[in-house]
C-alpha positions as CSV (number, residue, x, y, z in Angstrom):
1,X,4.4,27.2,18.7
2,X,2.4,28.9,21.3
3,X,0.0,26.1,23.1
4,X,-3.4,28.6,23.1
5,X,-5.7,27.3,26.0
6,X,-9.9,28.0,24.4
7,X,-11.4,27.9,27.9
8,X,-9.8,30.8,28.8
9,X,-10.6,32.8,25.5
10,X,-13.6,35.0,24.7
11,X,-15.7,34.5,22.2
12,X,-14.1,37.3,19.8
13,X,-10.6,35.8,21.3
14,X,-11.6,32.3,19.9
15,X,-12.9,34.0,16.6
16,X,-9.5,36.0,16.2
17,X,-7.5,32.4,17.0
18,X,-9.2,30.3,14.2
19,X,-9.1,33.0,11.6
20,X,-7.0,32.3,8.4
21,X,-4.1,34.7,7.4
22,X,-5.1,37.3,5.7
23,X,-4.7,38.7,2.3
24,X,-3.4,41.8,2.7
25,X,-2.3,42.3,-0.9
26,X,-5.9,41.5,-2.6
27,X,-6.6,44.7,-3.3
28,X,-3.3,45.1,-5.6
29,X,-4.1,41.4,-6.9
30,X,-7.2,42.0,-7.9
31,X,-6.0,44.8,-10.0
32,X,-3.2,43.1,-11.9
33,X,-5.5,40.2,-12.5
34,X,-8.2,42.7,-13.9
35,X,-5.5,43.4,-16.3
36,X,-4.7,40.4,-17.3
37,X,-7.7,39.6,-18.3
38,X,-8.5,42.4,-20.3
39,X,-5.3,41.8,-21.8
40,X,-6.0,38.6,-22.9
41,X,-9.6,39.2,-24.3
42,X,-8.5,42.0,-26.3
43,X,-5.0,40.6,-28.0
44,X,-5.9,36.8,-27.6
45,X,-2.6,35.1,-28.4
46,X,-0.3,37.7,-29.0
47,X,-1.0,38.8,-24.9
48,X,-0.6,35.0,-23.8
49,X,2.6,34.7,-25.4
50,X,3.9,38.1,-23.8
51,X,2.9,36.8,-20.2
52,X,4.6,33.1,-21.1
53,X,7.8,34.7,-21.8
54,X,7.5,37.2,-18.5
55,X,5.6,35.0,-16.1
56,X,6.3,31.4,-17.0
57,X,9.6,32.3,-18.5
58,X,8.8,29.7,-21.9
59,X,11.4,30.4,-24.1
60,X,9.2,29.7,-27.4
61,X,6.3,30.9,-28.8
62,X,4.2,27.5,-29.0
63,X,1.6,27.5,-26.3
64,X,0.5,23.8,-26.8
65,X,2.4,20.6,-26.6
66,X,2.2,18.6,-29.9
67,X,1.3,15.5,-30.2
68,X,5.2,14.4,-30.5
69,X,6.2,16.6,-27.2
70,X,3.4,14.4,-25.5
71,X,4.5,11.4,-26.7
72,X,8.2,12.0,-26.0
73,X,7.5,13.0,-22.3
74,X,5.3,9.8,-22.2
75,X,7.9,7.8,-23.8
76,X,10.8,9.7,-21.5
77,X,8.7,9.9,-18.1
78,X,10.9,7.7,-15.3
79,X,9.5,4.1,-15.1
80,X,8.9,4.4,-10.6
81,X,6.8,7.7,-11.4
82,X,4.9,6.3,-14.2
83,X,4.2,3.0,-12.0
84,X,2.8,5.3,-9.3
85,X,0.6,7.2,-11.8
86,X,-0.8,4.1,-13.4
87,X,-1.5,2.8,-9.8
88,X,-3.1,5.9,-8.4
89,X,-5.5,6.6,-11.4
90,X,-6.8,2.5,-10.4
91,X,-8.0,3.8,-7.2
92,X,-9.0,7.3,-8.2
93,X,-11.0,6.1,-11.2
94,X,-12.6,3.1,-9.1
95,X,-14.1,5.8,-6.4
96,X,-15.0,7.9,-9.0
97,X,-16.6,6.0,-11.3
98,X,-18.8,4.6,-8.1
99,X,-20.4,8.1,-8.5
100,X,-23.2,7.6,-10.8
101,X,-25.6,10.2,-10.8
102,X,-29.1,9.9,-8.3
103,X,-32.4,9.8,-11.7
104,X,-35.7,10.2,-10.3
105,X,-39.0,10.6,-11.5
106,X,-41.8,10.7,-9.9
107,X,-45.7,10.8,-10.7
108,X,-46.7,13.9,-8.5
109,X,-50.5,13.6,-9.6
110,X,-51.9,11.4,-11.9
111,X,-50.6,12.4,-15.4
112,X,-47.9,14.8,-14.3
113,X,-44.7,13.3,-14.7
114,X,-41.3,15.3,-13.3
115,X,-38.4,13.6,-13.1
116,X,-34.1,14.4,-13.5
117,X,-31.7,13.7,-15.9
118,X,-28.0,14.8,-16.4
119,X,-25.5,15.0,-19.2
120,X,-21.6,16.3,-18.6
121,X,-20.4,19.5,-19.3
122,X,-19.2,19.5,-22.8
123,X,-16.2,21.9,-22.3
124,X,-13.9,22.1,-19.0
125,X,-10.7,23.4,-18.3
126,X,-8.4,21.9,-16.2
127,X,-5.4,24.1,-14.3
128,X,-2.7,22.0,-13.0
129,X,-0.4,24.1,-10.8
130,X,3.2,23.7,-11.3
131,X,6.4,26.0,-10.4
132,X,8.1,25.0,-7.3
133,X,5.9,22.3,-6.8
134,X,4.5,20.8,-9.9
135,X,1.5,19.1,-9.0
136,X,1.0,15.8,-11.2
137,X,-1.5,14.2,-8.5
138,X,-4.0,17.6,-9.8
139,X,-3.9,16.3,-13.2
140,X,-4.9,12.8,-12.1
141,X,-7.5,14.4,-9.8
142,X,-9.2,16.6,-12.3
143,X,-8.5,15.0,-15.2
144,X,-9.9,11.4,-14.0
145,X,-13.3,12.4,-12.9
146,X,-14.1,14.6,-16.4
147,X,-12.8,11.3,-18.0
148,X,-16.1,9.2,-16.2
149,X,-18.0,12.0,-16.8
150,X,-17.3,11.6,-20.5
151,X,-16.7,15.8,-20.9
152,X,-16.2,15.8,-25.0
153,X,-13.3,18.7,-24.7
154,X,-10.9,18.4,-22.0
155,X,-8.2,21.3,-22.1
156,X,-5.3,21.4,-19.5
157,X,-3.0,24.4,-18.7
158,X,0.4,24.4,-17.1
159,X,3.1,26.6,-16.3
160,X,6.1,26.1,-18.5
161,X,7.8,23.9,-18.0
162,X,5.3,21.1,-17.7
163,X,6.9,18.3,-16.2
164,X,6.6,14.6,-18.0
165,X,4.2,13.5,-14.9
166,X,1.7,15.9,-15.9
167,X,2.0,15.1,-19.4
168,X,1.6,11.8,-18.8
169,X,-1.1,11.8,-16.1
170,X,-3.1,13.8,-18.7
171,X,-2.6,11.9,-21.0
172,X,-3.5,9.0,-19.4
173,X,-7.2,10.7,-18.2
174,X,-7.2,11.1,-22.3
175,X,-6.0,14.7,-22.6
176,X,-4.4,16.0,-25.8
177,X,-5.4,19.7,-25.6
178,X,-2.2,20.5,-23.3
179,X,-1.4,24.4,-23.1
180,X,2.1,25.8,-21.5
181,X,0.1,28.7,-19.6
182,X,0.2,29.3,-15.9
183,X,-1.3,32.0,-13.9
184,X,-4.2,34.4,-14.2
185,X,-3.1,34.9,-18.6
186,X,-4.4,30.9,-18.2
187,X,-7.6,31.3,-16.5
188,X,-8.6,34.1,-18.9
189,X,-7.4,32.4,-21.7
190,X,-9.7,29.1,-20.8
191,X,-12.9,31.1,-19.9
192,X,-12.8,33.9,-23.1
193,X,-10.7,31.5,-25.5
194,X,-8.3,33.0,-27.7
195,X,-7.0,31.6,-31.1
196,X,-5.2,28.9,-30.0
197,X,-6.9,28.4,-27.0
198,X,-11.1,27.2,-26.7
199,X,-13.3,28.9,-24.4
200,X,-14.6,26.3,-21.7
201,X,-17.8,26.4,-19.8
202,X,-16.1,25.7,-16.4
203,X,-13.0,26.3,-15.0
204,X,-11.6,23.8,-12.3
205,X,-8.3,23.1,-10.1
206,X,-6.3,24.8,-7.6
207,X,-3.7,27.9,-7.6
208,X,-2.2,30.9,-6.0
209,X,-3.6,34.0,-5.4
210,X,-3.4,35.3,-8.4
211,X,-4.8,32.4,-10.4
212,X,-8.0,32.0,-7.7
213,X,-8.7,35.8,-8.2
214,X,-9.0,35.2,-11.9
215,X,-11.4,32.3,-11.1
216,X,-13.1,34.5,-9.2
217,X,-13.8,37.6,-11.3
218,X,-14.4,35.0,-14.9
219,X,-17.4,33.6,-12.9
220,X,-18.6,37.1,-11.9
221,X,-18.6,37.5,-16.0
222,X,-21.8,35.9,-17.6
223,X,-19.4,35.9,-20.5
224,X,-16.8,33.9,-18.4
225,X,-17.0,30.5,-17.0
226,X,-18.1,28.9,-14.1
227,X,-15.7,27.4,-11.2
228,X,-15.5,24.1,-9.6
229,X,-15.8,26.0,-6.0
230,X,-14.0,28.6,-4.1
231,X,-10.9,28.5,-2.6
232,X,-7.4,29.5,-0.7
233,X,-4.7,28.7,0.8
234,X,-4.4,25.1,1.9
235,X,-4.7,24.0,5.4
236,X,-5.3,20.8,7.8
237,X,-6.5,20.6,11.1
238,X,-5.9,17.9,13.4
239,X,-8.1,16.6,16.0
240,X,-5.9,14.6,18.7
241,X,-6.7,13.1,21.9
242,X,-3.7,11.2,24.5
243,X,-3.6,8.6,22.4
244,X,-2.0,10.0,18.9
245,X,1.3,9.7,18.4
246,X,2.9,12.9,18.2
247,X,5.6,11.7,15.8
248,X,2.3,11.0,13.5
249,X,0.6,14.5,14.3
250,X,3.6,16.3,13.7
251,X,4.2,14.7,10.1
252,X,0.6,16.0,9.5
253,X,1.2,19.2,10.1
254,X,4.1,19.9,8.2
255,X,2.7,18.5,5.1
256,X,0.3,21.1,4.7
257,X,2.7,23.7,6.2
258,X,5.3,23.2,3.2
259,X,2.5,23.3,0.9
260,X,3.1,27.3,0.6
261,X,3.8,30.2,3.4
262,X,0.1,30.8,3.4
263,X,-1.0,27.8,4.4
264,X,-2.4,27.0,8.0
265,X,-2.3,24.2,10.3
266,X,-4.3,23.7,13.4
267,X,-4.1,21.1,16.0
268,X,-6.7,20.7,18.7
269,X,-6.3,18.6,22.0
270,X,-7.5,17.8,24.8
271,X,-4.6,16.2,26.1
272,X,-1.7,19.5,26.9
273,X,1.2,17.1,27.5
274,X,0.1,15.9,23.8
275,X,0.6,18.9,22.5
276,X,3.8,19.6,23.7
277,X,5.2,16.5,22.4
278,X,3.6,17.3,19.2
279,X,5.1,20.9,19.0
280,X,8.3,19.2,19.6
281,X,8.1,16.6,16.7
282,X,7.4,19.2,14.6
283,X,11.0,21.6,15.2
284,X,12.6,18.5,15.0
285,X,10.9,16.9,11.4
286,X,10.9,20.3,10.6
287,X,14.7,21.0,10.7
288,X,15.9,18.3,7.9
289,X,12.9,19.1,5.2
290,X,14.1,20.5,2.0
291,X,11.3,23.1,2.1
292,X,11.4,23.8,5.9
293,X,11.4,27.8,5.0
294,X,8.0,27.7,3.6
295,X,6.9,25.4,6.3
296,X,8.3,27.6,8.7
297,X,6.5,31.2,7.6
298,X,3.2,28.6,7.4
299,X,4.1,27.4,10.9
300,X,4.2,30.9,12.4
301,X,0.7,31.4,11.2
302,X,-0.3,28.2,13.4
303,X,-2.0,27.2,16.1
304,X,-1.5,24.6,19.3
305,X,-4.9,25.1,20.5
306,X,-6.0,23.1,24.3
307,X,-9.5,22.3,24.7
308,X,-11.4,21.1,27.8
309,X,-12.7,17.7,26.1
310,X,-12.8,15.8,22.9
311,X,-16.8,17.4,22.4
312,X,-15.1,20.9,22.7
313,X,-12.4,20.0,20.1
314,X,-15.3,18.9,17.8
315,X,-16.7,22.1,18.6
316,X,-13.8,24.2,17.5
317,X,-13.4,22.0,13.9
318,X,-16.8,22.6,13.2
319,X,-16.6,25.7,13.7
320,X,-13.1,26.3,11.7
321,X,-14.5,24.1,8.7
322,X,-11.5,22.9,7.4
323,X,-10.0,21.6,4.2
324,X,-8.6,18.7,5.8
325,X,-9.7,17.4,8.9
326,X,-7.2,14.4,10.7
327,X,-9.0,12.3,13.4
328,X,-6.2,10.9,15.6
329,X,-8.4,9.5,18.8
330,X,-8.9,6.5,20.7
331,X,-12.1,5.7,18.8
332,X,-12.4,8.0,15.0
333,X,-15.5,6.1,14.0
334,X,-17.6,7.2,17.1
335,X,-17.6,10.4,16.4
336,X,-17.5,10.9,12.8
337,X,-21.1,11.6,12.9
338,X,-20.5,14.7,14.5
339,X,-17.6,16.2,11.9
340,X,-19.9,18.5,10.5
341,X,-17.5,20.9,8.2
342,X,-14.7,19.4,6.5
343,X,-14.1,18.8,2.6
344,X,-12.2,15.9,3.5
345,X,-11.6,14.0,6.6
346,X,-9.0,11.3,7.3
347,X,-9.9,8.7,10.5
348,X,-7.6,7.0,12.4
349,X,-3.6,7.2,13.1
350,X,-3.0,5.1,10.1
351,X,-4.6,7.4,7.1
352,X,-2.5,10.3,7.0
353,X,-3.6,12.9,4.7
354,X,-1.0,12.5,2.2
355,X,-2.7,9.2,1.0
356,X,-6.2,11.1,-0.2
357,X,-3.8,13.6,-1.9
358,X,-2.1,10.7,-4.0
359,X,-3.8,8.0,-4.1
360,X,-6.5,6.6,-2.0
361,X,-9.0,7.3,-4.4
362,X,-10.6,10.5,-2.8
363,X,-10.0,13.8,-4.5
364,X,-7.9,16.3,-2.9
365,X,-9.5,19.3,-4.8
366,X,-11.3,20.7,-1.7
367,X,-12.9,24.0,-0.6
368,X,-10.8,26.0,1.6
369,X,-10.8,29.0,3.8
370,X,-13.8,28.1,6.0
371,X,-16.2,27.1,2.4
372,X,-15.7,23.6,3.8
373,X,-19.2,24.9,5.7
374,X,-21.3,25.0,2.2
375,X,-19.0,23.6,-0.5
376,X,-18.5,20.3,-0.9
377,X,-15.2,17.8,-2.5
378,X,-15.3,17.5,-5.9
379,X,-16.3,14.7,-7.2
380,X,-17.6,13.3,-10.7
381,X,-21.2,15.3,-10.2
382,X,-19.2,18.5,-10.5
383,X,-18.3,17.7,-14.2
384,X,-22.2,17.4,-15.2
385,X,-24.7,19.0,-15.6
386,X,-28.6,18.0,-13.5
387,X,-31.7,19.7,-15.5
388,X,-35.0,18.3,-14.8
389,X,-37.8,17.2,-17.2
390,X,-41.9,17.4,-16.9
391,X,-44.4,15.6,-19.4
392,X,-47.9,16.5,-19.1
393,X,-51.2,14.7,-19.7
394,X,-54.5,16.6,-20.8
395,X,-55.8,14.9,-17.3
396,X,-52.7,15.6,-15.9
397,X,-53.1,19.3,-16.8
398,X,-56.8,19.1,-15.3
399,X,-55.8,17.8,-12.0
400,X,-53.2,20.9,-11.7
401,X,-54.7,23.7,-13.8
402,X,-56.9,25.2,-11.5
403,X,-54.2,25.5,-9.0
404,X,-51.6,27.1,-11.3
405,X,-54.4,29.5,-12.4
406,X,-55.3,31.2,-9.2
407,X,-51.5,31.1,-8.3
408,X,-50.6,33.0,-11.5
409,X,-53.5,35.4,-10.5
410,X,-52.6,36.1,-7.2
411,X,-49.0,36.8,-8.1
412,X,-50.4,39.4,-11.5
413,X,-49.2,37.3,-13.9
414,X,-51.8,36.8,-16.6
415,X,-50.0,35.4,-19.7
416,X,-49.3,32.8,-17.1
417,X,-52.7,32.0,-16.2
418,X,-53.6,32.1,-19.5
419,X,-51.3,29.5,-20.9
420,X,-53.1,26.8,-18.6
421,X,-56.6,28.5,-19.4
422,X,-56.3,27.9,-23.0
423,X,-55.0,24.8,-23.0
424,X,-58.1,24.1,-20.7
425,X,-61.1,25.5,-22.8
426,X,-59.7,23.5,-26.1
427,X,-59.5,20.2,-24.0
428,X,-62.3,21.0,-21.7
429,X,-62.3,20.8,-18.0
C-alpha cells in the first residue's frame, strides 16, 4: 500500500485521504429497497416467501424454525463451538448486566418532584447477518443485552440457511421467535409485521447495503421502527508508534479487511520504517487467508498514513472517528484520555480487536462511517426505554406558578397559562 506522508497534505488532501469508499450504487439501492418494502407491506407473507426462494435461496415455504428445528440444531451444534458460545455469553452477559440504568430524582423546589425511570422496549428485532460469513457472535451480541434488558418479544431473522451457532446462541439469550429471512424483505418484515411475522418497535444489528438502507428508510416511517444507530461498512484504524509489532498490526488490519470488499483499514504512525514493516506483514499474512480476495479489494481502499508525532496521529483518529480504534504504543493508557471518536477502542499490543468481537465482553455492534463522532456502542441502555416523571404539591405549584404563567404569556400561549391559573385561584396563592 502506498505510505501517505499528512505533513505534506492540504487540508482538502487530508479530507480526500480519510474519506470512506463511497457508495456509488445508493441511488439504484435505495430503489430496489423501496420496493421491497412496499412489497412486503402490501402482500405480507406471500412477498417474503417470493424473496426467500430468490434472495436467500430457502427451498421451503416455512419462514420460522419450529421448536423441533431449534432443538435439533441445539441438540446437533459441534461440542468446541457450543463450548465457545457458552463461554462468551459469561463474559458478554457479565459486562452487560453491569449496565444498570442511572434513576434520579431530584427536589427542584420545595414540593416539585422530577425524577427518571426506565422500562425495556417491549418488542425488538434482532438481524443476524449470515451468507458467506454467518455471524453467530451478532446473535450473542444482540441477543444478550435484550435478554438483561428483559425485552418481552425478542424476534431474530436470518438468511437461510441459519447455521446451528445462531440457533443456538439465540436460543441460549432465550429466543424462540427465529425467522429464515435475510435482506431488506427482513427489515420490512420486522418493522410493518406480516402474518407470520410481529411488527417490532426497534430494529437492531448489522448488514449490507441493502439491509442498512431498509433500516434507514423504516425509521424515516413513523409507521416503521426505530434503529439501534446508523451504520456502514466495517473498518479499523490503528494507531502505532516504533514500538508495535508489525506482525501484530498487520493481523489487525486484515481482519477488518476480509470482513467485506468495502471495508476500510487505516494505520497511522509516526514511526515510517514501522510502516513499512507493517505493509509488508500484511502481503505476506495476506497471501495464505482463505478470503484474501475480499481482503484484497478492502486493502486497495486503504491507507498507510505517516504523521509527524503520536499528538498528530491522535489528531488524524479523532478526526476519522472510527469503528475500531487499535492503540499499539509504548504507553496506551496515557493517552486514552484524548481518543475522542471511536465506538470501540482496544489498548495495548495484547488486545487485538478480534477479542471484543467474540468474546471479551464488549459489544461489537458499533457505529460506522465517521457516526463514531455522535453515536455511541450499544449497550444494554439501547434496549430500554428513559421517560421522566414530575409529582406536584399545591405549594409546590405556588413556588413555580407564577413563573410558568408569565412564560406561557410571553410565548402566546394562554390555555397554557391558564392551566396553572386555575389550579391557583381554587387552591389560592
Amino acid at each position: 500500500m502506498e505510505i501517505i506522508n499528512w505533513a505534506q497534505l492540504s487540508a482538502s488532501e487530508q479530507d480526500a485521504a480519510l474519506e470512506r469508499p463511497a457508495h456509488g450504487t445508493q441511488d439504484k439501492v435505495h430503489a430496489i429497497v423501496t420496493d421491497i418494502i412496499a412489497n412486503v407491506r402490501a402482500r405480507g407473507d406471500e412477498a417474503l416467501r417470493e424473496y426467500a426462494h430468490k434472495l436467500d435461496h430457502c427451498p421451503d415455504d416455512e419462514l420460522q424454525l419450529s421448536f423441533e428445528e431449534i432443538a435439533a440444531a441445539c441438540e446437533r451444534i459441534d461440542p468446541n463451538l457450543k463450548a465457545a458460545i457458552d463461554a462468551a455469553y459469561v463474559n458478554i452477559s457479565k459486562f452487560h448486566a453491569a449496565q444498570q440504568p442511572c434513576h434520579v430524582a431530584v427536589e427542584t423546589v420545595p414540593g416539585i418532584v422530577c425524577q427518571t425511570a426506565t422500562h425495556p422496549i417491549e418488542k425488538v428485532g434482532l438481524y443476524v447477518p449470515g451468507g458467506s460469513a454467518p455471524l453467530v457472535s451478532t446473535a450473542l451480541m444482540l441477543g444478550v443485552p435484550a435478554q438483561i434488558a428483559g425485552c418481552e418479544e425478542v424476534v431474530l431473522t436470518s438468511p437461510y440457511p441459519l447455521s446451528d451457532g445462531i440457533i443456538y446462541a439465540a436460543h441460549k439469550c432465550g429466543i424462540s421467535k427465529i425467522f429464515k429471512l435475510g435482506g431488506a424483505h427482513a427489515i420490512a418484515a420486522l418493522a410493518y409485521g406480516t402474518q407470520s411475522v410481529p411488527k417490532v418497535h426497534k430494529i437492531f444489528g448489522p448488514g449490507n447495503q441493502f439491509v442498512t438502507m431498509a433500516k434507514r428508510l423504516v425509521s424515516d416511517d413513523p409507521q416503521g421502527a426505530a434503529i439501534d444507530m446508523p451504520a456502514g461498512p466495517s473498518e479499523v484504524l490503528v494507531i502505532a508508534d516504533q514500538h508495535a509489532d508489525p506482525d501484530f498490526v498487520a493481523a489487525d488490519l486484515l481482519s477488518q479487511a476480509e470482513h467485506g470488499p468495502d471495508s476500510q483499514v487505516i494505520l497511522v504512525s509516526d514511526s515510517l520504517e514501522l510502516l513499512q514493516k507493517a505493509d509488508k506483514a500484511v502481503q505476506e499474512q495476506l497471501a495464505v487467508l482463505p478470503r484474501r480476495e475480499i481482503a484484497a479489494q478492502s486493502l486497495a481502499k486503504s491507507r498507510l498514513i505517516l504523521s509527524q508525532s503520536l499528538q498528530e496521529s491522535i489528531a488524524i483518529s479523532n478526526h476519522y472517528a472510527p469503528e475500531h480504534l487499535i492503540v499499539q504504543v509504548e504507553d496506551p493508557q496515557a493517552i486514552v484520555g484524548q481518543l475522542r471518536n471511536a465506538g470501540s477502542i482496544f489498548l495495548g499490543a495484547y488486545t487485538c480487536e478480534s477479542m471484543g468481537d467474540y468474546a471479551s465482553g464488549t459489544n461489537h455492534t458499533l457505529p460506522t462511517y465517521g457516526y463514531a463522532k455522535t453515536a455511541s456502542a450499544l449497550g444494554t441502555d439501547d434496549f430500554r426505554r428513559r421517560y421522566t416523571i414530575s409529582c406536584a404539591t399545591p405549594d409546590g405549584l405556588r413556588a413555580i406558578g407564577a413563573t410558568v404563567e408569565t412564560l406561557a404569556t410571553a410565548e402566546g400561549l394562554d390555555a397554557h397559562r391558564n392551566a396553572v391559573t386555575l389550579r391557583l385561584t381554587k387552591i389560592g396563592r
